[in-house]
C-alpha positions as CSV (number, residue, x, y, z in Angstrom):
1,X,8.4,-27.2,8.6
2,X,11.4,-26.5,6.4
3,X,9.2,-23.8,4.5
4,X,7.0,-21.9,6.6
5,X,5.6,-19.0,5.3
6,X,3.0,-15.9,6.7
7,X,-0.5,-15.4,6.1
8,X,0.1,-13.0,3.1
9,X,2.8,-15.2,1.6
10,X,0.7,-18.1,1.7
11,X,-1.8,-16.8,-0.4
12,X,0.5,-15.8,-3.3
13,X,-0.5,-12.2,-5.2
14,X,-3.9,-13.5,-4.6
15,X,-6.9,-11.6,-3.0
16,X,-10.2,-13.8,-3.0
17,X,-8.8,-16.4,-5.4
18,X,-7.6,-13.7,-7.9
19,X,-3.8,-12.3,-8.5
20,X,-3.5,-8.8,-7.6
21,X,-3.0,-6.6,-10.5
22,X,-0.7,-2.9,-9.6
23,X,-3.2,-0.1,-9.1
24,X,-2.6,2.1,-12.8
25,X,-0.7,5.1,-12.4
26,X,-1.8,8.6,-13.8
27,X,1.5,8.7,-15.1
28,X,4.5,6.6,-15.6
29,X,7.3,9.0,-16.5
30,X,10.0,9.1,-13.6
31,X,8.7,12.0,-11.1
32,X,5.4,12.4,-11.9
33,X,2.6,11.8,-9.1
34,X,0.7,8.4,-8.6
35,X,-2.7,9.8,-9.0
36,X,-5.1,7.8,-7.6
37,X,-8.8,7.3,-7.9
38,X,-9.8,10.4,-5.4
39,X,-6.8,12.4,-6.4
40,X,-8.2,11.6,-10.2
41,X,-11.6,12.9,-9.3
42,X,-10.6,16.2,-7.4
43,X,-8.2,17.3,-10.1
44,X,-11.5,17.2,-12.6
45,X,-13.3,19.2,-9.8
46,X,-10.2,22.1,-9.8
47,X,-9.8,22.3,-13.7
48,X,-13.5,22.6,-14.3
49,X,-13.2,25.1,-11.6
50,X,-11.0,27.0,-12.6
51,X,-11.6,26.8,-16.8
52,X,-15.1,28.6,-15.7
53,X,-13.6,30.9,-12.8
54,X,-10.7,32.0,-14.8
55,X,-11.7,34.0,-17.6
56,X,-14.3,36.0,-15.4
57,X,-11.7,37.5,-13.2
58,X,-10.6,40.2,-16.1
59,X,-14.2,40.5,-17.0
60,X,-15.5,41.2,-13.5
61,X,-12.7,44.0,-12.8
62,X,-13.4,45.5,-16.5
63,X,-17.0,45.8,-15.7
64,X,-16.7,47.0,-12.0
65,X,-14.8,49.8,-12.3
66,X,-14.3,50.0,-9.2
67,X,-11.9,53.1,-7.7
68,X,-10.4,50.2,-5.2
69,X,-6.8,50.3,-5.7
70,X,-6.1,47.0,-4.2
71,X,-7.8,45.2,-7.3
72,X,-5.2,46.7,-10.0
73,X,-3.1,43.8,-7.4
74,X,-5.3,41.2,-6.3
75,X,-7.2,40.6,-9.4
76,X,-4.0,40.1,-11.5
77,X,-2.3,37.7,-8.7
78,X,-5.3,35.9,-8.0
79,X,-5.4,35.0,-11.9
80,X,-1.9,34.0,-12.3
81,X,-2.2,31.9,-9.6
82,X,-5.5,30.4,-11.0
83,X,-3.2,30.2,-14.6
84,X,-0.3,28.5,-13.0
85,X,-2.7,25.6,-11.0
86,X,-4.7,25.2,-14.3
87,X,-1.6,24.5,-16.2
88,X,0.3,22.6,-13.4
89,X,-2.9,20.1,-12.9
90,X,-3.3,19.9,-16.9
91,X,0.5,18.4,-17.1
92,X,0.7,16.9,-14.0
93,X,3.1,18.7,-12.7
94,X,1.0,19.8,-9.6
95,X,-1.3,17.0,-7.7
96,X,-4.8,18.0,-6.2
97,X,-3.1,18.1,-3.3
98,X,-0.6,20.4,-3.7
99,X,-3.5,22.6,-5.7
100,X,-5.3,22.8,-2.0
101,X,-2.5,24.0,-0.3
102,X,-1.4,26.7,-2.5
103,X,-5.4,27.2,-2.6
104,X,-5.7,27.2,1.6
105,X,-2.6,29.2,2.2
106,X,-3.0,32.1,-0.4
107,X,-6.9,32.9,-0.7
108,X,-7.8,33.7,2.7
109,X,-4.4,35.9,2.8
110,X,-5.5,37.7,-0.6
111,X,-9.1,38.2,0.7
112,X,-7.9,39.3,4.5
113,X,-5.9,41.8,2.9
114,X,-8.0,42.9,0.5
115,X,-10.9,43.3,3.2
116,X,-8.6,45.1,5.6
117,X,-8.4,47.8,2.6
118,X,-11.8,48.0,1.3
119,X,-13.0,48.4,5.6
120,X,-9.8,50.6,6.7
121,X,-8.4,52.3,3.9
122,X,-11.3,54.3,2.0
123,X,-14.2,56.2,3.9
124,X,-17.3,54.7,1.8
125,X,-18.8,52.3,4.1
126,X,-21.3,51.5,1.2
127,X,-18.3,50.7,-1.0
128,X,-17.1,47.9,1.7
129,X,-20.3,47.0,1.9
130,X,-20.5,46.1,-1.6
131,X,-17.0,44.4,-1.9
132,X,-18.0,42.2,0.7
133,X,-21.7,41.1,-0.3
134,X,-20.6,40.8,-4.2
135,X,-16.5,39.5,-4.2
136,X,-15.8,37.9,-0.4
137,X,-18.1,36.6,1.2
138,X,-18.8,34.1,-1.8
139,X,-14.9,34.1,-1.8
140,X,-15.1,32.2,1.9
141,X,-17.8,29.7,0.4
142,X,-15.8,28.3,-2.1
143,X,-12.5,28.6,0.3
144,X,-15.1,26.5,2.8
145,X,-15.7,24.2,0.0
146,X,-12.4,23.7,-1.2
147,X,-11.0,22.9,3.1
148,X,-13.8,20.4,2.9
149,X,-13.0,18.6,-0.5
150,X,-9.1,18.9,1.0
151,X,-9.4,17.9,4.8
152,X,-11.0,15.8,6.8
153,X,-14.7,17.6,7.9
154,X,-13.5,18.6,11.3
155,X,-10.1,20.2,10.0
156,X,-12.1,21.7,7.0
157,X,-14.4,23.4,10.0
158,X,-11.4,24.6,11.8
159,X,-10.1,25.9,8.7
160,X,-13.4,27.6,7.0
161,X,-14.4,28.4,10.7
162,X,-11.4,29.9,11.6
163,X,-11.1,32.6,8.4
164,X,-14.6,33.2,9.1
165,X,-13.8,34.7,12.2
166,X,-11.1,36.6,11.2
167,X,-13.1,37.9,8.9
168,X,-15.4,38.9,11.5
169,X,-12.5,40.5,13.6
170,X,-11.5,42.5,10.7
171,X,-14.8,44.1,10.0
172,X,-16.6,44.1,13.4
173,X,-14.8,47.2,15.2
174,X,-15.2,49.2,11.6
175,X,-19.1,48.2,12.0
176,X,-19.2,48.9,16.1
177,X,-17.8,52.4,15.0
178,X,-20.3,53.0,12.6
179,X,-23.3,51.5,14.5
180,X,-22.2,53.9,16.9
181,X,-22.1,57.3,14.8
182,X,-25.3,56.4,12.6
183,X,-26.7,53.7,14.5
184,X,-27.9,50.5,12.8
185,X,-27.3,51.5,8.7
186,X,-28.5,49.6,5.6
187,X,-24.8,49.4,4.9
188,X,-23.9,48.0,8.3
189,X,-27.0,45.4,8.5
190,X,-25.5,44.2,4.8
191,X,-22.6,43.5,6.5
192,X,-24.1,41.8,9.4
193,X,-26.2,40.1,6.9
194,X,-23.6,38.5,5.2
195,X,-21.3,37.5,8.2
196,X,-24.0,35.5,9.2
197,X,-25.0,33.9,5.6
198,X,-21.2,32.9,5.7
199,X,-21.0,31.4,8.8
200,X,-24.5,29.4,8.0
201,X,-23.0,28.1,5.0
202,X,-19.8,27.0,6.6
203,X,-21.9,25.0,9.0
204,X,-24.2,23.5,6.3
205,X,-20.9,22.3,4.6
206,X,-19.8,20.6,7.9
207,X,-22.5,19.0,8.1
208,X,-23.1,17.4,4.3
209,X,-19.4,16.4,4.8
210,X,-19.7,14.8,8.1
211,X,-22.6,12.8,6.1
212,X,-20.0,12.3,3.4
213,X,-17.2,10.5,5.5
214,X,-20.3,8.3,7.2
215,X,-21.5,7.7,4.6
216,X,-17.8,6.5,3.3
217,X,-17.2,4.7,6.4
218,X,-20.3,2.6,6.4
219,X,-19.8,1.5,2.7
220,X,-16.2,0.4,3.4
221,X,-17.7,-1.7,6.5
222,X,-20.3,-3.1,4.1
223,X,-17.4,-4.1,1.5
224,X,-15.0,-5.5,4.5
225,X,-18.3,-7.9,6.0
226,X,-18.9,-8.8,2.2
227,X,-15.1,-9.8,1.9
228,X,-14.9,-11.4,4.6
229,X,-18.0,-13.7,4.6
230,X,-16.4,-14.5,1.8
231,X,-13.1,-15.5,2.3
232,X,-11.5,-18.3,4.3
233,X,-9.6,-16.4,7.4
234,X,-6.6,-19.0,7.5
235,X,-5.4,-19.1,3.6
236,X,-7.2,-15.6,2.3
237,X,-8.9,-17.6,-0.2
238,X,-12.3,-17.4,-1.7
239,X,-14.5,-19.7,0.8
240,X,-17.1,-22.5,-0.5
241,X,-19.7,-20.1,-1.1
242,X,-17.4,-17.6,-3.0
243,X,-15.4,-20.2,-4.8
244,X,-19.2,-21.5,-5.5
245,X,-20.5,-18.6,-7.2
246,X,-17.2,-18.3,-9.4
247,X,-17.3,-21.5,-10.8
248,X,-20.7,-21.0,-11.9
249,X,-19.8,-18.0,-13.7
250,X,-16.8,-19.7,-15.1
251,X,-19.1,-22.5,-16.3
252,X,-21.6,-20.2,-18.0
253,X,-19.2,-18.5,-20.4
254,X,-17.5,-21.9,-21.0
255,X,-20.6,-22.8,-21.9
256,X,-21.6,-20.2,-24.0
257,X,-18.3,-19.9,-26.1
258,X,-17.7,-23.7,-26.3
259,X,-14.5,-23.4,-24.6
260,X,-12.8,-25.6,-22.1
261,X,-12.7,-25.3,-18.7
262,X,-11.2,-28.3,-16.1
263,X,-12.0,-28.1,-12.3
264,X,-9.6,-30.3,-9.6
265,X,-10.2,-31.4,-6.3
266,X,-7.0,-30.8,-3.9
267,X,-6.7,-32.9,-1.4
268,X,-3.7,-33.2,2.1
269,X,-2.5,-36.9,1.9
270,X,-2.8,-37.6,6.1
271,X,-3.7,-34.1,7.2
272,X,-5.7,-36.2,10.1
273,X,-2.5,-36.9,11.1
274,X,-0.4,-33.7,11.1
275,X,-3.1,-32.6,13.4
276,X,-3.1,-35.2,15.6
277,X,0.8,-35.6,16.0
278,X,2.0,-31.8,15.6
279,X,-0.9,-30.0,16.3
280,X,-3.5,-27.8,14.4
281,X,-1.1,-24.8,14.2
282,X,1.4,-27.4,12.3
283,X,-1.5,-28.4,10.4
284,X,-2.4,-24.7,9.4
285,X,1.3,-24.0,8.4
286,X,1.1,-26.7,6.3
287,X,-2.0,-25.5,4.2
288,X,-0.4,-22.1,3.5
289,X,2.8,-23.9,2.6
290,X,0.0,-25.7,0.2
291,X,-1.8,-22.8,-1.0
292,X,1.6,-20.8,-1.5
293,X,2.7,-23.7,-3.6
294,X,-0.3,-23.6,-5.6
295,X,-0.4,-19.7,-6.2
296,X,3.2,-19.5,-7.2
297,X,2.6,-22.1,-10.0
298,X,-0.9,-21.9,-11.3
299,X,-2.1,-19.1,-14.0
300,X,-3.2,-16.1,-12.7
301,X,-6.5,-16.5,-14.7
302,X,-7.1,-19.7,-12.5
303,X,-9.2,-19.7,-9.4
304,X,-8.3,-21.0,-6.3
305,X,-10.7,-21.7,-3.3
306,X,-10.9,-23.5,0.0
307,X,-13.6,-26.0,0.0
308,X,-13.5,-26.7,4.0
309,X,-11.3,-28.9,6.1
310,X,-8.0,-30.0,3.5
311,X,-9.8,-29.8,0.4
312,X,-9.4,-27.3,-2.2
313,X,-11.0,-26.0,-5.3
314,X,-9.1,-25.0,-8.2
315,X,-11.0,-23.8,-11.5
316,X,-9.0,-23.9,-14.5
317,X,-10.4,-21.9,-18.0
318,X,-9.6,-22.8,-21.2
319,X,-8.0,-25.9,-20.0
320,X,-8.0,-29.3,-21.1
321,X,-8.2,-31.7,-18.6
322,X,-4.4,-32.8,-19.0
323,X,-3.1,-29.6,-19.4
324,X,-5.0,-29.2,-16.1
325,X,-3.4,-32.4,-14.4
326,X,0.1,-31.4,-15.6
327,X,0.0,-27.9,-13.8
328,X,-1.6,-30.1,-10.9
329,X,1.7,-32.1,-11.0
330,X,4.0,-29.1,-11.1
331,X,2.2,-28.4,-7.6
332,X,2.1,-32.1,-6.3
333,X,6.2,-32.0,-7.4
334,X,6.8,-29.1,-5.5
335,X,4.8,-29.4,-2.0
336,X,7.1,-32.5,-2.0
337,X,10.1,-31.4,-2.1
338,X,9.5,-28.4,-0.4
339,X,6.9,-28.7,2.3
340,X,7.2,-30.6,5.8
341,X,6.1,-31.1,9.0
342,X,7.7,-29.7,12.1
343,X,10.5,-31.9,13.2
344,X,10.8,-33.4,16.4
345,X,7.1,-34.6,16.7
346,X,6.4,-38.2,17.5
347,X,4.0,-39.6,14.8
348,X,1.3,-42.1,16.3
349,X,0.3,-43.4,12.7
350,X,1.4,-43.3,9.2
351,X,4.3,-41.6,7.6
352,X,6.9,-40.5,10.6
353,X,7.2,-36.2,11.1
354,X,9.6,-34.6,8.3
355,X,8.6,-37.2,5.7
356,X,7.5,-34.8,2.7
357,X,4.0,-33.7,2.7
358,X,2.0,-35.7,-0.6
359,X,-1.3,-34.1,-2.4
360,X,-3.7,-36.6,-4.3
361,X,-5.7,-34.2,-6.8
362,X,-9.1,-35.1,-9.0
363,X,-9.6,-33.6,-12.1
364,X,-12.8,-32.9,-14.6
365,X,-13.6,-31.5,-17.3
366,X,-16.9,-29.9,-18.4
367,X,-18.9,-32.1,-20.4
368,X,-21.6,-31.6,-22.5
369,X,-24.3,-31.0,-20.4
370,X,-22.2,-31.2,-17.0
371,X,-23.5,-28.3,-14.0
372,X,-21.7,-27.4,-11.5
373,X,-23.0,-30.4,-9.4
374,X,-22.2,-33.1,-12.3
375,X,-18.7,-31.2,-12.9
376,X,-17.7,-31.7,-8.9
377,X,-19.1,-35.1,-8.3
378,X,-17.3,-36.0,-11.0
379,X,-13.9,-34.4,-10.0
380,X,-14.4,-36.1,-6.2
381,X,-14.7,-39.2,-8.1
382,X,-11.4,-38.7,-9.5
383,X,-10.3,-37.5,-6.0
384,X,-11.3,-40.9,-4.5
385,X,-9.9,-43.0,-6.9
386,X,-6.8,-41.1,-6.7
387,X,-6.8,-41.8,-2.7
388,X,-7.7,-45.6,-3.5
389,X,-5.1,-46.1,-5.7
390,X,-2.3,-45.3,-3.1
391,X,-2.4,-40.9,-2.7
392,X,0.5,-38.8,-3.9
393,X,-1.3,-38.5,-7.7
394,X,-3.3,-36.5,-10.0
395,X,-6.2,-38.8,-11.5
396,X,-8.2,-37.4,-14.5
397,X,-12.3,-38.5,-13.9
398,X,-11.3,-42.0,-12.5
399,X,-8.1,-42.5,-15.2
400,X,-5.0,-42.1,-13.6
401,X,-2.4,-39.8,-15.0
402,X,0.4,-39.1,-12.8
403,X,2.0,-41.8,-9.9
404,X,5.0,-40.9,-8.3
């Protein structure tokens, strides 16, 4: 054919009979990040977060007064960083994204260090003991929680795993060395106790987000089957059942607003015949060439569908039937000047191979009273008088309109 085209091209800017609209950005000044749907959602999760987190982290080391030098630091760092991600989020200067990373990488270094000092650096056991029940080991939940949200649930187990254990390798030889000058203490059993909470939690948190992503998974199966026992696998359009459904909620609101709305039968003058001489390959090339013809020149609010074999559905709101058969025309005008069979192949009947590929069309429009049934009987009337009287035309419910 002089205009092949791929599956994709064939079927226009149209997924299941309607033109794909651009996904809306989160912002469209230049720079700024595309934030999409998930993106959207965590960013809520991190400013909520962080709005309620925030202001407790002066609060906490006011009421504390704890003789831990390493807090007149880390408390101050860890809100600035909190302040700079609350702010960055807010304008969109940072993405979720970039949030979790600056999250990931800092925290566990913050709360390494800072448990390193309160086990190494001071002689109160009971004072590390305390740091670590009330300030890190919830610190390692929400840095577990956060790897989860950010990763993948096996990387967010490596990642909450992992600072678990080094956690572990930074207090277990202060708690061997006490264990073995006091022997089993409340303050090292605290400790114990809360290595193992920790590593519990990390593992609960695998598990609900292993359930998450399968969860996930099996819904975007379910959408795929849906779409696709619902689309015709050679054009990508809407299949007789889909086109079906949409056509009777096309006729309902017509109905119910008293507005027009024109359906047309499309069908391939000699398809039969492309088939037979060129082959069914040919034949499929030729459709798409059809359908692409159709989807470049057609509104996006109307609805295209395959009806099965040659025939397609087009539904056409708010349109008169002539308004209707001239957009038809537009279509019929350009399949024949732009679509043809391959060259080279010997035609047994009818028109010879490169001769331009003809539509005939039927159109209807919804009468008082008219169904869906009524409205397509009527517009394969049209179709049949439009093949009788000679093909290559668009014929309004047995009137015809257009012969070229």
């Amino acid at each position: 054919m002089e205009r092949r085209v791929s599956m994709t091209q064939a079927c226009g800017n149209m997924v299941c009979g309607a033109r794909i609209v651009p996904e809306p950005r989160g912002s469209e000044e230049p720079g700024m990040p595309v934030r999409t749907g998930w993106e959207a959602t965590k960013r809520g999760i991190y400013l909520g977060a962080i709005a309620l987190s925030a202001p407790t982290v002066p609060l906490v080391m006011w009421l504390r007064g704890s003789p831990e030098p390493l807090l007149r630091v880390t408390y101050p760092l860890l809100l600035t960083v909190l302040g700079v991600l609350f702010l960055g989020l807010l304008t969109d200067r940072i993405t979720a994204t970039t949030a979790e990373r600056i999250i990931l990488s800092l925290l566990p270094a913050l709360w390494l260090v800072r448990m390193y000092a309160v086990m190494y650096l001071q002689p109160d056991l009971s004072l590390a003991a305390q740091v670590v029940n009330q300030s890190i080991g919830p610190g390692v939940v929400i840095l577990g929680i956060v790897a989860y949200l950010a990763l993948p649930a096996r990387q967010g187990l490596l990642m909450a795993g992992g600072f678990v254990l080094a956690c572990m390798a930074v207090v277990l030889p202060r708690v061997a060395t006490e264990m073995v000058r006091v022997g089993l203490s409340t303050d090292v059993i605290g400790l114990l106790r809360v290595g193992v909470t920790t590593g519990v939690s990390v593992a609960l948190l695998y598990a609900l987000a292993t359930l998450k992503e399968q969860v996930a998974l099996e819904r975007a199966r379910a959408e795929g089957n849906a779409t696709l026992a619902r689309t015709d696998q050679l054009t990508g359009l809407p299949n007789r059942r889909a086109i079906h459904e949409r056509l009777q909620e096309l006729l309902a609101l017509s109905d119910r607003h008293d507005r027009p709305l024109s359906l047309a039968v499309v069908d391939v003058d000699h398809f039969k015949r492309v088939n037979d001489t060129a082959g069914h390959l040919a034949g499929d090339e030729v459709l798409r060439a059809v359908v692409a013809a159709m989807s470049e020149l057609l509104r996006d609010s109307d609805v295209i569908g395959r009806w099965g074999g040659d025939e397609l559905i087009v539904v056409l709101p708010e349109t008169t039937a002539h308004a209707a058969a001239a957009s038809l025309q537009r279509v019929l005008d350009q399949v024949r000047a732009e679509v043809r069979p391959p060259r080279g192949a010997v035609a047994q009947a009818g028109p010879p191979m490169g001769q331009p590929v003809t539509l005939s069309a039927g159109v209807a429009e919804r009468g008082a009273g008219d169904d869906q049934d009524r409205l397509l009987r009527r517009a394969d009337h049209a179709l049949y008088r439009a093949k009788e009287g000679g093909r290559d035309r668009v014929v309004v419910d047995g009137v015809e309109l257009v012969r070229v």
